[in-house]
C-alpha positions in Angstrom: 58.4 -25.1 -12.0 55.7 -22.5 -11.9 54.5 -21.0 -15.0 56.3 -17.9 -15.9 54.5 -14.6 -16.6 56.0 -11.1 -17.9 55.3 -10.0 -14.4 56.9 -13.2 -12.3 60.1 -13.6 -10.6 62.8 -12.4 -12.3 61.0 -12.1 -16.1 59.6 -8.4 -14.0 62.9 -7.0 -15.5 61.3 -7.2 -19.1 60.0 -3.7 -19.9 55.8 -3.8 -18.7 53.7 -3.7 -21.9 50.2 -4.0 -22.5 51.8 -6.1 -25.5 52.6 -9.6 -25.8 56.0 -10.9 -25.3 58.0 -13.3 -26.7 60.5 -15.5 -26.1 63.8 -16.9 -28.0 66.2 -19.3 -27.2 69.8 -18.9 -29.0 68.9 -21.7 -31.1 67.4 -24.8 -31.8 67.2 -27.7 -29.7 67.7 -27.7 -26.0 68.0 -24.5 -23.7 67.8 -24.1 -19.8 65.4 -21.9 -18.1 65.1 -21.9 -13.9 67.0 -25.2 -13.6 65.0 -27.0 -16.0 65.5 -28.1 -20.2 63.6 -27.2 -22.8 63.1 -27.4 -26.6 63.1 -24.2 -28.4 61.0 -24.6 -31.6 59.3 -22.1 -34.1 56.5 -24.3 -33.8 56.2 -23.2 -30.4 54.4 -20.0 -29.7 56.9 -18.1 -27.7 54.8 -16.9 -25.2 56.7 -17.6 -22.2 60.1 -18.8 -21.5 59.8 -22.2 -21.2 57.8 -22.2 -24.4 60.6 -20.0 -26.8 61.0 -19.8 -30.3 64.4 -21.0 -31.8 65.0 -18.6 -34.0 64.7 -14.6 -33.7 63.4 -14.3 -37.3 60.5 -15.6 -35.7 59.8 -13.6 -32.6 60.5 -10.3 -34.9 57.8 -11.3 -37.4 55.6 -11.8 -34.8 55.8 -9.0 -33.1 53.4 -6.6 -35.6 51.5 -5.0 -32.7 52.8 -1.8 -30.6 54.1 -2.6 -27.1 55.1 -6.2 -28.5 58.3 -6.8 -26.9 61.2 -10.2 -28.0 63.3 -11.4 -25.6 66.3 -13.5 -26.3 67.6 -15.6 -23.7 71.4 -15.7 -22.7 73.3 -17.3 -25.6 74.3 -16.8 -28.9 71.4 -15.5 -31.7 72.2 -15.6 -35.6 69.2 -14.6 -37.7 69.4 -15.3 -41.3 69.0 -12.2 -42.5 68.1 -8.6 -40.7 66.2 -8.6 -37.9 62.8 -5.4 -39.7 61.7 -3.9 -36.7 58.7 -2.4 -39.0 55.9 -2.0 -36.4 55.9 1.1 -34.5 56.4 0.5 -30.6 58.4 -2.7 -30.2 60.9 -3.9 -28.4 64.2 -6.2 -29.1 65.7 -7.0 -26.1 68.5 -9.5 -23.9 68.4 -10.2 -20.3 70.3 -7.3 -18.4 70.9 -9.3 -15.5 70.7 -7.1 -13.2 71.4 -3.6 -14.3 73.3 -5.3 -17.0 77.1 -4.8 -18.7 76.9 -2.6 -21.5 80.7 -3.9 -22.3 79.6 -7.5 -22.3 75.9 -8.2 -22.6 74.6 -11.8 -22.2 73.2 -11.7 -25.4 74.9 -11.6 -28.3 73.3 -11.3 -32.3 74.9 -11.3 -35.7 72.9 -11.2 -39.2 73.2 -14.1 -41.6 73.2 -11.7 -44.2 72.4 -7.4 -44.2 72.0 -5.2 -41.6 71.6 -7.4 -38.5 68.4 -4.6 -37.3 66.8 -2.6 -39.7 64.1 -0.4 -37.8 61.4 1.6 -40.1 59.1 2.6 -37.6 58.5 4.5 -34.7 59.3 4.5 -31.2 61.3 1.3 -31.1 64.2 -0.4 -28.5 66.8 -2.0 -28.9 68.4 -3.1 -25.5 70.8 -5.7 -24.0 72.6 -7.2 -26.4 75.8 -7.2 -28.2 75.7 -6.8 -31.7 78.0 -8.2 -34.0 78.9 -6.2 -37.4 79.2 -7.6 -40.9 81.8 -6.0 -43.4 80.3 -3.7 -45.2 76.9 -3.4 -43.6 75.6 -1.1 -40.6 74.9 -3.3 -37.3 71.6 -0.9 -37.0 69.9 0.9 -39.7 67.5 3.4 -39.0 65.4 4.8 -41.7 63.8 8.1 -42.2 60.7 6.4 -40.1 62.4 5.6 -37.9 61.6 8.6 -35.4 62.3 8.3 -31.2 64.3 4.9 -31.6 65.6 4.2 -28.6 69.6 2.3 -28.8 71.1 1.4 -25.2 73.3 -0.8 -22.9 74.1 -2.6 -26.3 77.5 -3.6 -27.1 78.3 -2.8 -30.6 81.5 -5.2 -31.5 83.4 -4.0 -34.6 86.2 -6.3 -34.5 85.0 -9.7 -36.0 84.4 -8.1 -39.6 87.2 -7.7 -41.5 88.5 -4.3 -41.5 86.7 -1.6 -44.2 85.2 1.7 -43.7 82.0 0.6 -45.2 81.2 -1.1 -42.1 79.3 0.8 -39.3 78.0 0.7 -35.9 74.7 2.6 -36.1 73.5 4.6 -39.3 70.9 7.3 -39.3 69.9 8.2 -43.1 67.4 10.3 -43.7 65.1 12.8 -41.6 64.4 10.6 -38.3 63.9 12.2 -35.1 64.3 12.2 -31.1 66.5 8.9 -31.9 68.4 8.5 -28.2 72.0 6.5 -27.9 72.3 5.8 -24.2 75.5 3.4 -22.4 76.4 2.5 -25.3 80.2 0.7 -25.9 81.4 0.6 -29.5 84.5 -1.2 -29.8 86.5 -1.1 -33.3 90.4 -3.0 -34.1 91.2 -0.1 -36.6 89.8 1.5 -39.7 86.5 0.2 -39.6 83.4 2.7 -40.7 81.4 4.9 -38.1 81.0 4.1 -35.2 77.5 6.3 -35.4 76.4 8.0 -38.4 73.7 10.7 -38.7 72.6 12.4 -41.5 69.7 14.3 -41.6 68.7 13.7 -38.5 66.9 16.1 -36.0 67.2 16.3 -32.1 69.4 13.0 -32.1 71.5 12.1 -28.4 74.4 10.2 -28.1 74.7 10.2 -24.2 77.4 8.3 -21.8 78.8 5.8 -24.7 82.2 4.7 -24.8 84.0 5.0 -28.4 87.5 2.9 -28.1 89.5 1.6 -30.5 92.0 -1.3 -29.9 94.7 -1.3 -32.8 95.4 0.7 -36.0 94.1 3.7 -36.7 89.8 4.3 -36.3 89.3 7.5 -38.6 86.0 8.9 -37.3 83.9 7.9 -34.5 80.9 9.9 -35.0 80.4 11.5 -38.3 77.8 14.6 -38.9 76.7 14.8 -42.2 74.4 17.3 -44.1 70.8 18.5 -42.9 71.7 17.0 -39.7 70.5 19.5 -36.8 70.1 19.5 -32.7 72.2 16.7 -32.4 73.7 16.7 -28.4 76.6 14.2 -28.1 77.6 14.4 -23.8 79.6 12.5 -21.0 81.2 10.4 -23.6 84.4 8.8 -24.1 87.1 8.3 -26.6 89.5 5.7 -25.6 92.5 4.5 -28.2 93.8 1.0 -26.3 97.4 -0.4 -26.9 98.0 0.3 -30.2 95.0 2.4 -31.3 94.8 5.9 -32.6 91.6 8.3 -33.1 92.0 10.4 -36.1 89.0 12.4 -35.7 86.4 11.4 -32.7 83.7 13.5 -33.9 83.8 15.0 -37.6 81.8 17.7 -38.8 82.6 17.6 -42.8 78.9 17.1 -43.8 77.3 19.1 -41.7 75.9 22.3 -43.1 73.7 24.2 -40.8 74.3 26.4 -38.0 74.1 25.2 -34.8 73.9 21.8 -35.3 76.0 19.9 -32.8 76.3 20.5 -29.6 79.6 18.4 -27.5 79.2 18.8 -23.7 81.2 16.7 -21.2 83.4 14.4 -23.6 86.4 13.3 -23.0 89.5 12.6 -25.9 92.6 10.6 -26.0 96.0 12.0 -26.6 97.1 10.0 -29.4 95.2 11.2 -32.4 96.6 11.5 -35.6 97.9 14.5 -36.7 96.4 16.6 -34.5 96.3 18.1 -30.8 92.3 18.4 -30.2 89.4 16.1 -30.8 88.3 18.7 -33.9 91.1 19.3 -36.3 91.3 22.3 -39.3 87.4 22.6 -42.2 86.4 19.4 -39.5 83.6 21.6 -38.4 82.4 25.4 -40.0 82.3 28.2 -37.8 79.3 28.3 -35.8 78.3 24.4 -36.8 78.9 23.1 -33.2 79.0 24.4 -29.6 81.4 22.9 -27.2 81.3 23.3 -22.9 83.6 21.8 -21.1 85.5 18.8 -23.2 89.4 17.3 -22.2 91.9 15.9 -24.0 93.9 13.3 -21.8 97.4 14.4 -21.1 100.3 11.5 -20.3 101.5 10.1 -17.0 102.3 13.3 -15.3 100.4 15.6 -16.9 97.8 18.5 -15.8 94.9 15.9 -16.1 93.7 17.2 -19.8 93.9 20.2 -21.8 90.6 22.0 -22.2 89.8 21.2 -26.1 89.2 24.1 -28.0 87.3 24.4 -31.7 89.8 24.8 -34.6 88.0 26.4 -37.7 
């Protein structure tokens, strides 16, 4: 086989960068690439994919320079403890496989132990795989630092962790900003945490991510809490599956400043919980959020959704 470069065959899919990039294999011990096996080995230095690192632990240290980008390979990744995307600029990605399956990426990760990403720098990705939540713990954290992190076509999977509030998809704490949340599917079994929280955060998107939850009731899907302002959530979609309820998709209890949501093009299931729209009574302050054009699903039969309307 012909060496593989960043800018051969089908490897042109990685994102260009004047940075290195390395390679992981879920694993130690032996992995396929083009045909042919290979041993994956931190001794090796993960420069190309026939040469990978087994473990992501080390690709992430190794990637201290901006533009670095780490690839994992098709497979199953545990790293023992959060991945610290702590140098401005680089990239953790999967394989998309062609345009890629936001629902059911190639790649999946889970953390030993913590967060499985904590990013606390700037201008980071984080693209292609699944991610796999702990109880208790936040799947992504992003700090204050954290500003123009860029989350999509990742799978965020909130059903293998037992069920507790405490556990979250993606947390923003403190003043990021510019942080984008593109194609995005989280999927929760019931009263799990978040499925995004921002706090303090300024000129955050949430665009065309799917929120659905599969059993029991998921209280809030994206939470707004105080300081947070600009943040646009559009074209997304709240799903509740077989036995699943939303309480609240979206809740607005934290916020405190004028202005500081805006909800355009979203779409709500019926069966909510004690309420008729996606935004039930003191969710949201008058004048907090602005909303153009967002449905609730009606039933079999029905008119095709009710235009939702702000309750304060």
């Amino acid at each position: 086989m012909g060496f593989l470069t960043k800018y051969g065959t089908i490897w042109g899919q990685i994102p260009q960068t004047a940075g290195r990039v390395f390679w992981v294999a879920p694993g130690a011990g032996g992995y396929v690439v083009d045909g042919n096996t290979y041993s994956a080995s931190d001794d090796n230095d993960g420069l190309s994919p026939e040469r990978a690192f087994a473990t992501s632990d080390r690709g992430i240290n190794l990637a201290d320079q901006n533009g670095d980008v780490v690839v994992l390979l098709p497979g199953a990744h545990t790293s023992t403890a959060s991945l610290a995307m702590d140098t401005a600029g680089v990239t953790l990605t999967g394989l998309p496989g062609g345009k890629g399956n936001y629902k059911r990426p190639k790649t999946s990760l889970i953390s030993g132990s913590g967060e499985a990403i904590n990013v606390t720098a700037a201008n980071c990705e984080i693209a292609y795989l699944e991610i796999i939540a702990l109880t208790v713990l936040s799947s992504v954290d992003i700090s204050a630092a954290g500003h123009g992190t860029y989350v999509h076509d990742c799978k965020f999977e909130m059903t293998t962790a037992a069920v507790n509030t405490g556990t979250i998809g993606i947390e923003c704490l403190g003043a990021c900003q510019e942080v984008l949340i593109e194609n995005c599917s989280f999927v929760s079994d019931g009263a799990q945490g978040n499925a995004i929280l921002a706090t303090a955060s300024v000129s955050m998107e949430i665009t065309d991510c799917l929120f659905e939850v599969t059993t029991s009731s998921w209280a809030v899907g994206i939470l707004i809490g105080a300081a947070t302002a600009g943040c646009l959530i559009r074209r997304c979609a709240f799903i509740a599956s077989t036995a699943g309820i939303f309480a609240v998709p979206i809740d607005g209890t934290g916020s405190t400043l004028a202005g500081s949501v805006s909800v355009q093009d979203c779409r709500f299931p019926v069966s909510m919980t004690g309420i008729t729209l996606p935004f039930g009574d003191g969710v949201f302050a008058a004048g907090e959020i602005e909303m153009v054009e967002n449905y609730v699903a009606d039933v079999g039969g029905g008119a095709g959704g009710t235009l939702a309307a702000l309750i304060t």
